[in-house]
C-alpha positions in Angstrom: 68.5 3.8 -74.5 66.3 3.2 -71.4 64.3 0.3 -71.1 61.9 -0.3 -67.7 62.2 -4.0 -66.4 59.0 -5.2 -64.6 58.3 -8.6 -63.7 55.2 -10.8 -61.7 58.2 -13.1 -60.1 59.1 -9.7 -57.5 57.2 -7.4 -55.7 55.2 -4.7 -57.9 57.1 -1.1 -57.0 55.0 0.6 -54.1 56.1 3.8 -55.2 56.9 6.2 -58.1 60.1 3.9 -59.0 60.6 0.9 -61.3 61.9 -2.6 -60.3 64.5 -1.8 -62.8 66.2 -0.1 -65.7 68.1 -1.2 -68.0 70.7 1.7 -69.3 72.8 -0.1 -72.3 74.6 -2.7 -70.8 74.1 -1.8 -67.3 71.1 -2.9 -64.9 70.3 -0.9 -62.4 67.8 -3.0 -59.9 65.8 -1.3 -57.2 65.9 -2.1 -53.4 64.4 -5.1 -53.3 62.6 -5.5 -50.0 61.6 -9.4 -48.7 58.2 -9.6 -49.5 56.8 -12.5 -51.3 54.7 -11.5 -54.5 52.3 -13.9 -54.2 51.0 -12.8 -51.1 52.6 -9.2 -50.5 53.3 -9.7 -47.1 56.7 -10.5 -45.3 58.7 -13.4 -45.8 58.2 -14.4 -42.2 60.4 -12.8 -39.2 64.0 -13.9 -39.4 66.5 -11.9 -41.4 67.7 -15.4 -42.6 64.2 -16.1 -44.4 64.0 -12.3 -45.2 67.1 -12.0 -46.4 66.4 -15.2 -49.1 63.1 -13.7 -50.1 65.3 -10.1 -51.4 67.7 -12.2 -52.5 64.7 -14.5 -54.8 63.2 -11.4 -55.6 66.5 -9.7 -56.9 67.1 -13.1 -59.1 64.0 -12.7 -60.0 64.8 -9.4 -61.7 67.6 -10.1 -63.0 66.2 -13.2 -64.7 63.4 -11.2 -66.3 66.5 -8.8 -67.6 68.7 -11.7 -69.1 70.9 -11.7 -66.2 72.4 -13.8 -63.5 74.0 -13.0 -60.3 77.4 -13.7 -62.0 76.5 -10.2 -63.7 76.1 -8.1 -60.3 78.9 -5.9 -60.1 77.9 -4.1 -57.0 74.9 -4.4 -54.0 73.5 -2.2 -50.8 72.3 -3.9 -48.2 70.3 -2.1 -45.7 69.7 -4.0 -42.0 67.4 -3.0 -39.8 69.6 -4.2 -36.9 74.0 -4.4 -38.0 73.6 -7.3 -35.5 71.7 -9.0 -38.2 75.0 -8.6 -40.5 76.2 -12.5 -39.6 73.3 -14.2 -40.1 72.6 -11.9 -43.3 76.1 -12.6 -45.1 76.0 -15.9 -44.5 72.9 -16.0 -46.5 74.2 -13.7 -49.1 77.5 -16.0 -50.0 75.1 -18.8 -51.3 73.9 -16.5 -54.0 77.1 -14.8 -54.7 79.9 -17.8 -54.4 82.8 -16.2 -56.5 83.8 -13.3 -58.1 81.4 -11.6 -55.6 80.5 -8.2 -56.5 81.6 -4.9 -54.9 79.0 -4.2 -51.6 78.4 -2.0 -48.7 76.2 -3.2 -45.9 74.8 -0.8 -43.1 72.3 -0.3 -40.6 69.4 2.3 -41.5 66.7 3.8 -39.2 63.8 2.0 -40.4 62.4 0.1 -43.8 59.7 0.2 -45.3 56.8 -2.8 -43.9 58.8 -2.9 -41.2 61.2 -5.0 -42.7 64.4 -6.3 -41.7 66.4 -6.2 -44.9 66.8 -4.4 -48.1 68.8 -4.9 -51.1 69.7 -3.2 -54.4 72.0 -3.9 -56.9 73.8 -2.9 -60.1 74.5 -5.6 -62.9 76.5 -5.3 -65.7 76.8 -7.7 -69.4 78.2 -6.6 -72.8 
């Protein structure tokens, strides 16, 4: 059974695509990009503060879902800039301290808003 995840706590999808879905015991989040959903705009200009802001909003998610990030079993992370791959990860590892879960991490063209950052991720809980 299919069940669509939607909360106030992250951005509202900007497209034809849910924040997430929940497929059995398997969660399937969205590419999270760093905008803050109180205001809709940018968290800031840094990938440190950007990255925190996908980050919240991913925990936000999985909150809503009845998950933690102890559940992720694998994550994308898009960077605008590879160069931004330090100061990212080093971000990242305070939200995913052990057990971390499976992840590639690559450079795209462009993101949408101009952003520097986007993640998505997969969660799983029996």
């Amino acid at each position: 059974m299919k069940q669509v995840i939607v909360t106030e706590q992250a951005p509202a999808a900007i497209g034809p695509y849910s924040q997430a879905i929940k497929a059995g015991s398997t969660l399937y989040i969205s590419g999270q990009l760093p905008i803050d959903p109180k205001t809709g705009d940018l968290a800031g200009d840094t990938i440190s503060g950007q990255t925190v802001q996908s980050l919240e909003n991913l925990g936000a998610i999985l909150r809503k879902a009845g998950y933690g990030f102890e559940d992720v079993v694998r994550a994308v992370v898009y960077l605008k800039n590879i160069s931004d791959f330090s100061a990212m990860n080093e971000i990242y590892a305070k939200y995913f301290k052990q057990d971390c879960p499976a992840r590639a991490a690559f450079a795209v063209a462009d993101l949408p808003k101009a952003a520097l950052v986007e993640i998505e991720a997969v969660a799983y809980k029996e």
